[in-house]
C-alpha positions as CSV (number, residue, x, y, z in Angstrom):
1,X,0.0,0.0,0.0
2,X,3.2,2.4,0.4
3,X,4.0,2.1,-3.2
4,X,0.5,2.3,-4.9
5,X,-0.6,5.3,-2.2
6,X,-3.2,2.7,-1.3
7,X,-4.6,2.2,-4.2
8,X,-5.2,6.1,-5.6
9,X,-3.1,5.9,-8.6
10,X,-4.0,2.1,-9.6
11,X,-4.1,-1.2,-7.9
12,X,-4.3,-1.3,-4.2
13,X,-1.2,-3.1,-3.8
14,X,0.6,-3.7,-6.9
15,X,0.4,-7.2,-7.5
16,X,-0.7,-6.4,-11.2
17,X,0.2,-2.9,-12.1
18,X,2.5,-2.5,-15.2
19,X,6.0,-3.1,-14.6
20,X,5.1,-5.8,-12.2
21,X,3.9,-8.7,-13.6
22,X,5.9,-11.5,-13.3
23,X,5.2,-15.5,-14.8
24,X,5.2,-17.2,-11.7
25,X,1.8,-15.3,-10.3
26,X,0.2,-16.7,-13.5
27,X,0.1,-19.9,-10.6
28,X,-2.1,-18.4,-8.2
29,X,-4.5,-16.6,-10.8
30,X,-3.3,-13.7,-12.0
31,X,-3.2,-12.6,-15.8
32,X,-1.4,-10.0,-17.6
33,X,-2.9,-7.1,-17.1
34,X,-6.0,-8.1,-15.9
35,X,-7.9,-6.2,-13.2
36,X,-9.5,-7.4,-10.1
37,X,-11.8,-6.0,-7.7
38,X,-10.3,-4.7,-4.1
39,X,-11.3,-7.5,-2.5
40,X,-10.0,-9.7,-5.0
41,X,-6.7,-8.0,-5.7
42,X,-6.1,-8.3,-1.7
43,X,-6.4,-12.0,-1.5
44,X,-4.3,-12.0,-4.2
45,X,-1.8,-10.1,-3.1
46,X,-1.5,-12.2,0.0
47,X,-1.5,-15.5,-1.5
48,X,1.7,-14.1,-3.6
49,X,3.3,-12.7,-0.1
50,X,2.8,-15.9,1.2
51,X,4.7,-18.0,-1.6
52,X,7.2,-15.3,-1.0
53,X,8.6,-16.5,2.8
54,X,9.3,-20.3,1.5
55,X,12.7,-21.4,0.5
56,X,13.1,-24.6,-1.1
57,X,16.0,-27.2,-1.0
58,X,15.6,-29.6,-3.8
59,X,16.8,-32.8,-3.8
60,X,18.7,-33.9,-6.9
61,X,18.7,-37.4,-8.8
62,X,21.5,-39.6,-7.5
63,X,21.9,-41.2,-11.0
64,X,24.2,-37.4,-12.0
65,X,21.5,-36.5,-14.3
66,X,21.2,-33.2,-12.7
67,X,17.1,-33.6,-12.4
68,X,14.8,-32.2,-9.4
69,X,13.4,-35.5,-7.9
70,X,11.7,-33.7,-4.9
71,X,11.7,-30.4,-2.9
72,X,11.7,-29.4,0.8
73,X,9.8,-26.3,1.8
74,X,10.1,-24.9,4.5
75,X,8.0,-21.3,6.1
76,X,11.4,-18.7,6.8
77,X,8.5,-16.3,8.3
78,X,6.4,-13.2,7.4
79,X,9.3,-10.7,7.3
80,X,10.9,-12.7,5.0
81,X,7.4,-13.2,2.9
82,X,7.4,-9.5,2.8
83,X,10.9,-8.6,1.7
84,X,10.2,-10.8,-1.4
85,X,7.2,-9.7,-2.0
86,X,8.6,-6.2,-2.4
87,X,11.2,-7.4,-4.7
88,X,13.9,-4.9,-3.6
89,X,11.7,-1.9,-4.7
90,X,12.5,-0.1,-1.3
91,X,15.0,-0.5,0.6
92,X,14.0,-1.8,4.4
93,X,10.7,-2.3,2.9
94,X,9.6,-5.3,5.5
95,X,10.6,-2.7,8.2
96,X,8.1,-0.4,7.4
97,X,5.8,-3.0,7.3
98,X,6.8,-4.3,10.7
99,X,6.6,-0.9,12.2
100,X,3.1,0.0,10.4
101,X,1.8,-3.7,12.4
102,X,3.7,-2.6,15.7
103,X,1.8,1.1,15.7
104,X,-1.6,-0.4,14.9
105,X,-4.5,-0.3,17.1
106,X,-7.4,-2.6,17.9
107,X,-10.1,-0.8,17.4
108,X,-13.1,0.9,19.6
109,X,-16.6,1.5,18.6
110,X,-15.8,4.9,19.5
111,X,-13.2,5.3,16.6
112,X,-16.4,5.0,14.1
């Protein structure tokens, strides 16, 4: 939401805005330059943070051949997750996330 201004200039969180698109979201649903609704473009967005904190260790054929017989995944954690899913763009970005989560609020039926 820092880099789209929260959606005023585009897509709420820039899964899908030009310049952005990469193949492997094609896996989760996403289409060149298609357009979702908010809702939509949220869960997507989170499903593609998500891919973003696992690290794989694959395990190669014994035979030399060089092929993938298998992969471990395994979860390196949501700060992770959200310094791939930023792609480098800004730099500390999963620290402004962090601190955006630290400074929020629960909130109070008076706040409405």
């Amino acid at each position: 939401m820092q880099e789209s201004h929260a959606g005023t200039n585009g897509s709420i969180l820039q899964v899908n805005n030009n310049g952005d698109f990469t193949p492997d979201k094609t896996a989760i649903g996403i289409t060149k330059g298609a357009t979702f609704s908010t809702n939509k473009e949220i869960n997507l967005s989170i499903r593609y943070a998500i891919g973003k904190g696992f690290s794989s260790s694959p395990n190669y054929s014994k035979d030399g051949s060089g092929k993938i017989i298998s992969r471990n995944w395994s979860w390196r954690g949501w700060n992770e997750a959200i310094k791939g899913y930023n792609g480098g763009g800004v730099k500390g970005y999963e620290k402004y996330i962090q601190t955006m989560l630290n400074q929020s609020r629960t909130p109070k039926p008076s706040n409405y």
